[in-house]
N, C-alpha and C positions, 0 to 999 in steps of 0.2 A: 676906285676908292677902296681902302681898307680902314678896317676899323679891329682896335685891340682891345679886347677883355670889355667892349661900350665904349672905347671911346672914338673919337674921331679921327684921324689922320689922312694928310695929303701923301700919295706916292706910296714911301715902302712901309715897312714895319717903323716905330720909333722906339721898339720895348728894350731894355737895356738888360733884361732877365727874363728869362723864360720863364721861372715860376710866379705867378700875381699873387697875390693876398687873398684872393677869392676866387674861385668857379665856382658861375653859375650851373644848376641843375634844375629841370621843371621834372613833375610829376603828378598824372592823371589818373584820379579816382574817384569812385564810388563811396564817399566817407560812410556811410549808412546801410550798406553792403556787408555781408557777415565776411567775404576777403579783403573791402576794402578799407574797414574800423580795425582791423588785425595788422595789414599792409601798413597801417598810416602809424602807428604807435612804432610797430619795427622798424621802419625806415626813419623815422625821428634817433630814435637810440643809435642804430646803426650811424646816423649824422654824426650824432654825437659822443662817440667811440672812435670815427675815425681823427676829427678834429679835438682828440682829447689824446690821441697817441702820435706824437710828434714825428716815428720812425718811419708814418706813413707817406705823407706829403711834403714833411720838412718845410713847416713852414705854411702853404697854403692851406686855405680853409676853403672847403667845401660848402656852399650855400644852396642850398632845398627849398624851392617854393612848390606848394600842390595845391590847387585846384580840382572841387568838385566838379563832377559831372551829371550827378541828380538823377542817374539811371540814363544819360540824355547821348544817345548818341553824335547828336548835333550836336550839342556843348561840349562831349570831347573834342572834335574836331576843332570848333572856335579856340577854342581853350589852349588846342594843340598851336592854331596859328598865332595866338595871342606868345603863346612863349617863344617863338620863331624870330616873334620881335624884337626879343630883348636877349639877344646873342647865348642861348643859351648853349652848351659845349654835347649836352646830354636829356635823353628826354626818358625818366622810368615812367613805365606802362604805354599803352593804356592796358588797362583792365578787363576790356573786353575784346574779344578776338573779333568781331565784326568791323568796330571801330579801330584796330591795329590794322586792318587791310588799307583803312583812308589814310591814316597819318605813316603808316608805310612811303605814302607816292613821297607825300610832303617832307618825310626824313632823306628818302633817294634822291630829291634834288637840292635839298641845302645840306645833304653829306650832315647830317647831325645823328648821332648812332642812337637808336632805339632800342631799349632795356627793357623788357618785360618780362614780368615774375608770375603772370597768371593769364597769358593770353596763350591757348594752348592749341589752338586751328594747328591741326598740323603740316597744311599747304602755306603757311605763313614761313614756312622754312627754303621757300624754293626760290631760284636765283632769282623771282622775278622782286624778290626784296631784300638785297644786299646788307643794306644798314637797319635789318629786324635783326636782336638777339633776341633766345629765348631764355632767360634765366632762369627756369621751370622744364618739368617736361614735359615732353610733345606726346600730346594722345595720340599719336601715333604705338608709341610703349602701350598706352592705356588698354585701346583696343586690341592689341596682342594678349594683355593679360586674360582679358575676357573670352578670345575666341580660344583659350588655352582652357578657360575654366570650361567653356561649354564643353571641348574634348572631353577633357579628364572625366566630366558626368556623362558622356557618352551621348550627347545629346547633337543632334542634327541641323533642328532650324529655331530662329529667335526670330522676335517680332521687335523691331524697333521702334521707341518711342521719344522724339525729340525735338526741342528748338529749333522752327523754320527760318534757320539762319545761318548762315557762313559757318556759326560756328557747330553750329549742329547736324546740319548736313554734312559739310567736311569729316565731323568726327564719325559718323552713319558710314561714309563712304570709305574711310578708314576701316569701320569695323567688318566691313563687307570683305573687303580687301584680306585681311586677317584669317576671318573667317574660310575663306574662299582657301587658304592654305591649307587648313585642315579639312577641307572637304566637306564645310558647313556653308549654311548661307543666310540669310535675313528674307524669311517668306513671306513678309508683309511691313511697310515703312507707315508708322501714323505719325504725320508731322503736326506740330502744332504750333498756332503762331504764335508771337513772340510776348502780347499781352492777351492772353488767351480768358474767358470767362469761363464762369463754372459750367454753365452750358455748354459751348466750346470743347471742353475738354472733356463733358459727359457724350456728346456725341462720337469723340474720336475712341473713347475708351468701349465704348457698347460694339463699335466695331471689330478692336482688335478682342472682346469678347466672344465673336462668333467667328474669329478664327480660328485654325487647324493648332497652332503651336502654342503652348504657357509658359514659353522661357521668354519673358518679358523685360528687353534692355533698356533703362531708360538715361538718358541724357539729354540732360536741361542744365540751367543755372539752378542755384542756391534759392533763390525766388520764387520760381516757380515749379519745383519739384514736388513740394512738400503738398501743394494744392491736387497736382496728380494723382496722387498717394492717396490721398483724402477721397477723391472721388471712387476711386479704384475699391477703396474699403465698402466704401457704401453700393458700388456696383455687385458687390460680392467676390472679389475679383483678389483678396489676399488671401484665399483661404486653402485648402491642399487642395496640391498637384498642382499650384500655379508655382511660377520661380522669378523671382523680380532683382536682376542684377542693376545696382544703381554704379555709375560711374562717382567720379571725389570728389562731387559736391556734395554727395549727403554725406558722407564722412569730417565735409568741411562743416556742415551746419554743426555734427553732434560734437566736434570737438569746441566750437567756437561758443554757441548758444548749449550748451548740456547745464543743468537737467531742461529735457525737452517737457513740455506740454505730456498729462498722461494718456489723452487721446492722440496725439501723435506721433508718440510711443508706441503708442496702438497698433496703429496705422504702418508701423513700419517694421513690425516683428518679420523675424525670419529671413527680410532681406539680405544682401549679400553687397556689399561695395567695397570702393577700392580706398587707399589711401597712400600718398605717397611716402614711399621708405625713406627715412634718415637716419643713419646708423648711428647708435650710440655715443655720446662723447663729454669728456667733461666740459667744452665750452657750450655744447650744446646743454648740458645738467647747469650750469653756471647760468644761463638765458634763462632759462625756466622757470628757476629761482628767483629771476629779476622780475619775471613778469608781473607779479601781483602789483610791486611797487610802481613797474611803470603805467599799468592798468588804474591805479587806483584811483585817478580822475578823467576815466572812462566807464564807470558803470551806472551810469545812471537808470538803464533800463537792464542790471542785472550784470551777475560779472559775465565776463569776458574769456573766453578760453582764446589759447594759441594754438591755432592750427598752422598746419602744413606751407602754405602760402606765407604766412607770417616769415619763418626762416627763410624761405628765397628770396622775399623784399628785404631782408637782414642783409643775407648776402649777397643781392646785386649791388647794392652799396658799395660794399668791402673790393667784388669783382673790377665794381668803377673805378674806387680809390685807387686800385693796385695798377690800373691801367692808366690812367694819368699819372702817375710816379714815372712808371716806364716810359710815357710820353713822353713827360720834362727831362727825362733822361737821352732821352734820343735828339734833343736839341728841340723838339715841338713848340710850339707856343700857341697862342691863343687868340688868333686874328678872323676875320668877317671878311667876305669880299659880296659885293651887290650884284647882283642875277641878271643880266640882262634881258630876260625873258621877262620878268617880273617889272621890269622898269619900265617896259611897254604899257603896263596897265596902271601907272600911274594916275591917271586921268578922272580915276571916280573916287569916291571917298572911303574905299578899302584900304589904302594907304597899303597894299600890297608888296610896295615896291621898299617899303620896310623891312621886309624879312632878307635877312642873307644868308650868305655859305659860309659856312663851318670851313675854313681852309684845311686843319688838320684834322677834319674830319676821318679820312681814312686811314688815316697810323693810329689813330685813336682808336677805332673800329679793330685793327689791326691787333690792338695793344689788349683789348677785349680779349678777343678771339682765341688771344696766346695764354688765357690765366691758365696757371696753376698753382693752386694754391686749396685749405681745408677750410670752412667755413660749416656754420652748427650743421646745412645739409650734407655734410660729408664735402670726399675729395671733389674738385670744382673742376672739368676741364671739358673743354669745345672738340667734337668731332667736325670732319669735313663737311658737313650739310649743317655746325651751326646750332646744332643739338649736345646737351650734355652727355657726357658719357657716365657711363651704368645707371643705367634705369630702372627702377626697383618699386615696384606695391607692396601694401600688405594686403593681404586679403580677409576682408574684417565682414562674419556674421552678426547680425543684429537681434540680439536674443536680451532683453532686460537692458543691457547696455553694448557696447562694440565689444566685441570678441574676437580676437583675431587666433584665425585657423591656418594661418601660413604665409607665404610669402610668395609673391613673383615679380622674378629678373629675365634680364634678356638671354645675361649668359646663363642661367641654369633651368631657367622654366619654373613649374609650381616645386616650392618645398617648405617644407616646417623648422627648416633654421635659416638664420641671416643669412641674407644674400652677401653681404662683404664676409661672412667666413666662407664662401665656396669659391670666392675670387681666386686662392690661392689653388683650387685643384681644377683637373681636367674637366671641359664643363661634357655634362653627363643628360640629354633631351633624352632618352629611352621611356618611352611609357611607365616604364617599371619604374622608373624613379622621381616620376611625378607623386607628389602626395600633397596631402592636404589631412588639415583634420576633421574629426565628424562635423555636417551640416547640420543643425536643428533648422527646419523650411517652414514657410508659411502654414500653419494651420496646427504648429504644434510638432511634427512629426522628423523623426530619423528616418523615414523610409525614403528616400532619393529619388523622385517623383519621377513618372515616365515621360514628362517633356512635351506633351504633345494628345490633342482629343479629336474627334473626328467633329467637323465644324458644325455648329447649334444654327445653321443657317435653312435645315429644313430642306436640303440637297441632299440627295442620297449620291451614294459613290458610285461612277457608272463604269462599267467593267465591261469589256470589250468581249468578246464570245467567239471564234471563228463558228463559222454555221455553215459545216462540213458536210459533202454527200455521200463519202466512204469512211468506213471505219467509224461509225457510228458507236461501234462498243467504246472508243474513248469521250469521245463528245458528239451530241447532237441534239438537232431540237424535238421536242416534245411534238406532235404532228396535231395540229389544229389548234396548238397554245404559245404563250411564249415564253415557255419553260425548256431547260435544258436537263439531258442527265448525259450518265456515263461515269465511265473510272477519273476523268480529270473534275469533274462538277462534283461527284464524293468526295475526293480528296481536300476539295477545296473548302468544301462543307464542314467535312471531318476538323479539318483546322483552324475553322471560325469557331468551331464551340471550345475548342482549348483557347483562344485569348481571352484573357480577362476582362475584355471590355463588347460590346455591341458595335456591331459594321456594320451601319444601312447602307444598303447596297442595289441597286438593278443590274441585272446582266441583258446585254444589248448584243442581238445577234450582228455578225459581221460578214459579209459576205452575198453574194447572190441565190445561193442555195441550189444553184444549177455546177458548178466550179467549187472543187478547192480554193479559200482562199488563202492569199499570200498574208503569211502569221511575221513575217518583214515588215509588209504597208502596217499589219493590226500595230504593231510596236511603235513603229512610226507615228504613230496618230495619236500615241500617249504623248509623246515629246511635244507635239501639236496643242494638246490639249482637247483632244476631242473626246478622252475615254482618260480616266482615272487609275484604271490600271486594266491586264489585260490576263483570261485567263484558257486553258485548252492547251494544247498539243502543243508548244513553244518551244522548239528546242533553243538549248540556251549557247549562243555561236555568238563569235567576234565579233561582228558587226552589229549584233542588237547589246552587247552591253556597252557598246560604246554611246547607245540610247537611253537604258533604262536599268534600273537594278534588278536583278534576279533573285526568287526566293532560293533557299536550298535543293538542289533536285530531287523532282521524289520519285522520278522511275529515271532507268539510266536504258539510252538508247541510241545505240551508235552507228553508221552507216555500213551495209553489207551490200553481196551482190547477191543475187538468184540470177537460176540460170536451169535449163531443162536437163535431166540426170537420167540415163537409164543403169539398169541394177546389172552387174557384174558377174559371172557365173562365179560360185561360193567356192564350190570346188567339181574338180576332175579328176580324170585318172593320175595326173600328174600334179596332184595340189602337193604335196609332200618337199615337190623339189624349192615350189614358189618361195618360201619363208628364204632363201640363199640365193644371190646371185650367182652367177658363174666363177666368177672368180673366188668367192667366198669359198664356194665347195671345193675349187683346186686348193688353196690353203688348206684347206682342212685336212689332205690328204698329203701331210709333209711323213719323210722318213724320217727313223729313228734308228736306221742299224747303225750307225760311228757310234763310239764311246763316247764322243764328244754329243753327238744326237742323242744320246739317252738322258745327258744332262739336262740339256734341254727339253726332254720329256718332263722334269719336273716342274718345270714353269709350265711348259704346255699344258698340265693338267687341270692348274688353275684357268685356264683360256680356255678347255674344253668345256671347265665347270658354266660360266660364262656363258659361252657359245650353245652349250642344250640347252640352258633356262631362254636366250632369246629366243632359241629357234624352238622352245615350245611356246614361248607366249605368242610369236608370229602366225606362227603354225594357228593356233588357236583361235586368236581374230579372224584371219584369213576364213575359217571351219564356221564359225558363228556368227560375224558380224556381217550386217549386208552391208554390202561393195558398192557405190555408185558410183558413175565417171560422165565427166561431162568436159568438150571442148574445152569453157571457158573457167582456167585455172583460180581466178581473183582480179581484182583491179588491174593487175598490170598486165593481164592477159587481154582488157578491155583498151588497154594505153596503147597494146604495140598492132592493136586493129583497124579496122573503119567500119566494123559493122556499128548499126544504129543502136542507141542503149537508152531503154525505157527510167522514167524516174515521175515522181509523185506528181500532179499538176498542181501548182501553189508553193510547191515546198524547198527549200532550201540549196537541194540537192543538185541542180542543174548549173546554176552559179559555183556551185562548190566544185563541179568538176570540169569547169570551166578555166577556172581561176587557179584552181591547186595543182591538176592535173594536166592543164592544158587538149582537154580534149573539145574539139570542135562546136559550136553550136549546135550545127547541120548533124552531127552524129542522133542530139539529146529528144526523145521522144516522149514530149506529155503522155501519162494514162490518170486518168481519172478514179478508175474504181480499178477493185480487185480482179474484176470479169475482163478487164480491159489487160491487167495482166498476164493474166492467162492465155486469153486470145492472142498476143503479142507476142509472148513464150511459146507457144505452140506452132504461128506460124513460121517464126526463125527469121534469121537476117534477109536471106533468097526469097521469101515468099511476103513481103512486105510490113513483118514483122520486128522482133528486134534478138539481137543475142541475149541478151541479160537484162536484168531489171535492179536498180542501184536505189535501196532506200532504205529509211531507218529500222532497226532489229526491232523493237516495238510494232509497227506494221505488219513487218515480214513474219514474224513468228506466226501474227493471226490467218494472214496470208498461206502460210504454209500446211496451216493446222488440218485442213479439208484437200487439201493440191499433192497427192503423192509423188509426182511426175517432176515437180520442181524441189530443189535445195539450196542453200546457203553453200557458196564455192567460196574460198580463200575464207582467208580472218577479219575480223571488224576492224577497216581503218583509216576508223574513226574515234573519238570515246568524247559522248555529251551525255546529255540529262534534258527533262523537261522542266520547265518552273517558270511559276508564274510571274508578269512582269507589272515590274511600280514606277515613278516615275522615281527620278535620280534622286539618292540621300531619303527616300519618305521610309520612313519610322515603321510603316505598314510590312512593310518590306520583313521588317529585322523579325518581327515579331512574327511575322507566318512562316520564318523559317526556324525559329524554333518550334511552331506547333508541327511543322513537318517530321524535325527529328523528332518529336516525341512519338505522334503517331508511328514512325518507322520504331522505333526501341518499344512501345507498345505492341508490335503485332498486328496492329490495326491497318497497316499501309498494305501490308500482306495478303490480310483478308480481302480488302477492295480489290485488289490486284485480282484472287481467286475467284472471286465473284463477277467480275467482267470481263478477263481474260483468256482466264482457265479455259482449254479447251482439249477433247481426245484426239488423239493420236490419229492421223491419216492410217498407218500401218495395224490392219486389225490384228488383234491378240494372238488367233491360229496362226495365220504367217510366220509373226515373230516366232513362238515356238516352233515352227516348222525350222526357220532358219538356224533355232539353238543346238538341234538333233542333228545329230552326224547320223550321214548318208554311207551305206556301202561304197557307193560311186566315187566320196571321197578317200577312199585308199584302194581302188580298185588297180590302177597303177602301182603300187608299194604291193601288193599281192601277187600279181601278175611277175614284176620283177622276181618276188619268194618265188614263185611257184618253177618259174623258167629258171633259176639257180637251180633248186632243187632236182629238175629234170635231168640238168644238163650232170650237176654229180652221179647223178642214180645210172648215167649212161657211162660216165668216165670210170664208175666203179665197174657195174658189170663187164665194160670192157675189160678191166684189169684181171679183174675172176675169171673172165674166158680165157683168158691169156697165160696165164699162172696154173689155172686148171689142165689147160692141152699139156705144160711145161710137167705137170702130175703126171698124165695120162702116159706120156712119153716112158717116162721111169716108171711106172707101172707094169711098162709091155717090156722096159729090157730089163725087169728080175723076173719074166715068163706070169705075170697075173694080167692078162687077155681078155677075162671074163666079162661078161656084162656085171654080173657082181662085185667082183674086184674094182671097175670102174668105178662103178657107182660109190663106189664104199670110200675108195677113194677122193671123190668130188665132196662126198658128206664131210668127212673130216676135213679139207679144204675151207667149206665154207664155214665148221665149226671153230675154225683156229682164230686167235685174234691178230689182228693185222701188226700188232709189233710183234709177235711173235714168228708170222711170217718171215717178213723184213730181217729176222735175227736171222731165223735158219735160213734164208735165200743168200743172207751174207757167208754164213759158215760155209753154205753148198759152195758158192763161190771160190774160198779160201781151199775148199778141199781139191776142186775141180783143177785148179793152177799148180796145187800140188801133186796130183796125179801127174800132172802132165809131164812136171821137170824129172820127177823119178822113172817116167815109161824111156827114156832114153838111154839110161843105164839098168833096169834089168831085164831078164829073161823074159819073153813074153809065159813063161809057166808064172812065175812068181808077180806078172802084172795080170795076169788072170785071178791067181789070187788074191792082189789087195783088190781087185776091183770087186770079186766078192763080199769080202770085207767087208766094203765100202758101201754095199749093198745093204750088205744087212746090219749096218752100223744104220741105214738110215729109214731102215724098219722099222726096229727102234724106234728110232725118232719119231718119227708115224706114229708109233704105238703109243707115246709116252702123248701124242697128242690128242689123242681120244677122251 
């Protein structure tokens, strides 16, 4: 059977025009409701706006029946099935998102498209409700705004407060969700039921009173907020350092009911809520302007304001109109067909079997879905999930009356102008371009409350301790108490008296006290929840922040090796040559006789310049510094072995070189204390001990301070810090890592460091000097060489004197002076001559000797007796001039 527009027919359609005279429309509300007294005056007008502008429907009128619901969940639903009966095309609301989830089923199977302007559950949008629209937006936007505002004030965890109900939970689960993007969370959920008493609601509030956080979200309806609020004041619970973000129903109360009560007023200074954006316009200024008129016989308990919700029941109207226009255009019409499911249960007096299918239910849905079109909330148009597109708050302080401090949209996040004027630019989320204007916060104050107090429940914080058996100068326990000192328990101390507030705290040793323990598991057990937070020697590595947050480090301590070192002779006879290799020194000893080589003398001389200053700073180390050598180079000299390598027992180190390095299990050798080091270094790999010992530069420094015999071989590589650990996102955290930099920019981190650290020098002071002083023995070699040069000339000269002297002696005896005097006299003058002046005359003798000779061939032996005279005494003379 089919039925048109109510009536009855056998077989097919009978309607001879698609457009009827009337569609019917039902709609469910709350007439006594501060959305549903709003809802119900717009939606009248809106009726009668569209049925007064003929361009819309051409002809058909649109008919509106609404039914109360009396706050009644049940009577929506009745109410819903009661319209089911009487063929209606369209059903606005309901009004509450609990009751949208029932009449949801009831809309999906008689295909009748569901309209609501105020049910804002934002899992009401998921495919499993096809024929739900949402005229309004989906707190889903809501919750974004808020976990944006908590960013922006830098705050961490919120306590949620809300309606145990679909619609209040959903929205919670929402805001988790949000939140959870920025790296915030919801530390504590107070649910309350749904008619909650003052009692009721004094119990849930005294609790979230003796929680950790005061960023306090509340989400309820319109009804029952304002009762929260009330107790909250009387708790003491609005006043500084709390923060009470209210989602848009108290924005809907103060626009609809203003002026509020002065105690209510009261009660709700300082808050923070939302309200939904509608951009400016004149039809929207036009509405406005109507309101008083259409209001005017609805105030009987005080006027009437228009809120937010008022314009979207305006325009899901208009939405509807535009989509049955489009219908009747598409050839649609307006026929019923009977359920077969339904016709089963005919039999009791539900008369069930009354309700039917919407035939064109889904082009109708269709014709929804496609608007575009402007109405007073701005441009109107449906995303793929169902939801309107741009979504926009304002963000409104509550100081004397709503104040709004800015704005937020999906495309641009928080700002202080319209979200439709940034439509048209690049959307720009950068921190930096978040803004907002000043807050005034509960209690009177601009100071931007710190979010968060250590909980009034009379729990102190327990803080984790490793209860170490070496290395006590950083941390250990007090011996017969259960107190801790050392350089990390100052530090830590040090930086509780820079926060501004009181840390009750116990520190809980950890550990057996026999063993290192593993500062992994201590981390570990925060995430557990077995320790609050954890503090001592922690170094701060990849695997424990993927546990817990880290303060700033306040000593930096990176992984090195030890290893046994003996000391290197300073120097020898041959130190001089050390500072040059081999090859350096043949370089150094290039020629310069070409003309071309000499040019190059001028650049060389620059390279010479160069090459003394290195090879006097080499020189010099080499002379002063002591020398140590040991087998094992650094790490990778430990990589490419198999001897055994010592590391901390409990500490990080073993897995680290495991995992990074790849070095064997079976290589890695627990030692417990520093004694155990040493004995392990000393026996060496062959005698059951280990090559080297791999552990943090903080340890090892202390380690080394008394242990001459061991050193730090290769580079740190590594580069960590120690700092103390919080559990994920706690407030605690931020704040002891500022009192650490201060400490550190005070000098104070310094001092503690000196005071437990500090320790002398293994190498005592005479030593050192002894090593600074150059030794004879160091250029014993470079003298030896002097002195063997020197030798060897003193021999090649006096050879050359004997030689040159007999050459005298000779010409002495053939001009007849034989004498021992003559001799000698001659030898004197000899060794008085200078050596170029030698060299002249030996060359002249020469020039004269070759000339004698060619002339003895052609003369007389009388006349070569002659010059040889001559010659003689020519070189008398010469003799003589050389005295």
């Amino acid at each position: 059977m089919v039925f048109n527009n109510g009536h009855f027919s056998n077989g097919g359609s009978t309607n001879t025009s698609n457009r009827p005279e009337v569609v019917n429309i039902g709609c469910i509300l709350t007439f006594s409701s501060a959305i549903g007294k709003v809802a119900k005056v717009a939606l009248e007008a809106a009726i009668a706006d569209v049925n007064s502008d003929p361009t819309v429907l051409r002809g058909t009128e649109l008919r509106l029946k609404m039914l109360d619901t009396k706050y009644s969940g049940f009577l929506a639903i009745a109410e819903a099935l009661q319209f089911m009966e009487t063929d209606i095309v369209s059903l606005i609301g309901p009004q509450y998102s609990v009751t949208a989830h029932v009449i949801s089923h009831i809309a999906n199977e008689l295909q009748v498209p569901l309209l609501s302007f105020a049910a804002t559950d934002p899992t009401l949008s998921s495919l499993q409700y096809p024929f739900f629209v949402r005229t309004t937006l989906n707190d889903m936007y809501q919750m974004a705004a808020i976990a944006e505002i908590v960013e922006y004030f830098e705050w961490r965890e919120v306590i949620a407060i809300y309606v145990d109900d679909d619609y209040g939970r959903n929205g919670i689960a929402a805001l988790a969700d949000q939140l959870a993007k920025k790296r915030c969370q919801i530390s504590y959920k107070a649910p309350l039921k749904a008619q909650a008493s003052r009692t009721d609601i004094t119990d849930v509030l005294v609790k979230v009173a003796l929680a950790e956080s005061r960023i306090l979200v509340i989400h309820t309806t319109p009804i029952w907020g304002l009762p929260v609020l009330d107790v909250a004041q009387y708790l003491g619970m609005m006043g500084t350092g709390y923060v009470w973000i209210a989602t848009n129903w108290l924005s809907t109360i103060l626009d609809t009911d203003s002026p509020l009560p002065s105690e209510t007023m009261e009660n709700i200074q300082g808050l923070i809520t939302l309200r939904m954006y509608t951009p400016d316009s004149e039809k929207k200024r036009n509405f406005i302007s109507r309101w008083k008129n259409l209001t005017r016989n609805q105030t009987a308990n005080g006027p009437m304001g228009l809120n937010t919700y008022g314009l979207y029941a305006y325009d899901t109207v208009w939405v509807l109109a535009r989509a049955m226009d489009a219908f009747f255009d598409q050839g649609g019409n307006i026929s019923f067909s009977n359920n077969s499911r339904l016709s089963e249960l005919n039999r009791g007096s539900l008369h069930l079997d009354a309700m039917t299918v919407f035939n064109g239910g889904k082009l109708l849905r269709d014709n929804i879905l496609q608007a575009n079109l402007t109405g007073l909330t701005g441009p109107i148009r449906f995303g793929s999930d169902r939801s309107l597109l741009f979504p926009a708050y304002e963000v409104v302080n509550v100081i004397g009356t709503a104040r709004r401090i800015g704005y937020w949209s999906n495309y641009s996040g928080l700002s202080v102008v319209p979200p439709d004027t940034l439509y048209t630019k690049l959307p720009n989320r950068s921190s930096s371009n978040q803004q907002l204007y000043d807050v005034i916060w509960p209690g009177q104050t601009t100071q931007k409350p710190r979010g968060w107090v250590f909980p009034n429940n009379g729990r102190l914080l327990r803080i984790g301790v490793p209860n170490r058996v070496s290395y006590r100068e950083f941390i250990g326990i007090v011996s017969g108490t259960d107190m801790f000192k050392g350089y990390c328990i100052d530090v830590f101390n040090a930086a509780l008296t820079l926060l501004p507030y009181a840390v009750p705290h116990k520190l809980i040793p950890f550990g057996d006290g026999l063993t290192n323990p593993s500062n992994t598991e201590l981390v570990r057990l925060i995430t557990a929840g077995v320790y609050d937070a954890a503090i001592g020697d922690i170094a701060i590595i990849t695997e424990r922040t993927r546990m817990v947050d880290f303060t700033q480090p306040y000593i930096e301590s990176g992984l090195v090796v030890v290893a046994p070192v003996k000391k290197m002779m300073n120097s020898n006879a041959m130190s001089f040559l050390r500072p040059f290799s081999r090859n350096m020194w043949l370089v150094t000893g290039e020629s310069t006789i070409s003309a071309l080589g000499r040019i190059v003398l001028v650049i060389w001389l620059f390279v010479v310049l160069i090459i003394n200053s290195s090879y006097t700073a080499s020189l010099t180390s080499i002379l002063t510094v002591q020398q140590l050598s040991s087998h094992v180079k650094g790490i990778e000299t430990l990589r490419t072995t198999n001897d055994p390598i010592g590391y901390q027992w409990g500490s990080f180190t073993g897995d680290y070189l495991t995992n990074e390095f790849g070095i064997h299990e079976s290589r890695l050798i627990p030692l417990n204390s520093p004694e155990d080091y040493a004995e392990a270094l000393r026996k060496g790999p062959k005698n059951g001990g280990v090559a080297a010992v791999v552990d943090q530069r903080a340890y090892i420094e202390l380690f080394l301070s008394t242990r001459c015999e061991f050193s730090i071989v290769g580079h740190e590589f590594t580069k960590n810090g120690w700092g103390f650990a919080f559990p994920r996102d706690s407030p605690l955290a931020v704040d002891m890592s500022t009192a650490i930099l201060k400490l550190s920019e005070d000098g104070e981190l310094q001092r503690i460091h000196d005071k437990w650290l500090m320790r002398s020098a293994c190498i005592s002071q005479g030593a050192k000097l002894e090593t600074d002083r150059l030794q004879l023995r160091s250029f014993s070699g470079l003298f030896l060489a002097c002195g063997l040069t020197c030798l060897l000339a003193l021999f090649v000269y006096f050879a050359l004197m004997i030689r040159i002297c007999r050459h005298y002696t000779e010409e002495s005896e053939s001009i007849g002076s034989s004498s021992r005097s003559a001799r000698l006299q001659t030898f004197l003058k000899f060794v008085d001559e200078k050596e170029e002046e030698t060299k002249k005359r030996s060359k002249r003798r020469q020039l004269e000797w070759a000339s004698s000779r060619s002339l003895g061939c052609k003369e007389l032996p009388s006349t070569s007796n002659s010059s040889r005279v001559e010659l003689s005494t020519n070189r008398s003379v010469s003799l003589g001039s050389g005295v």
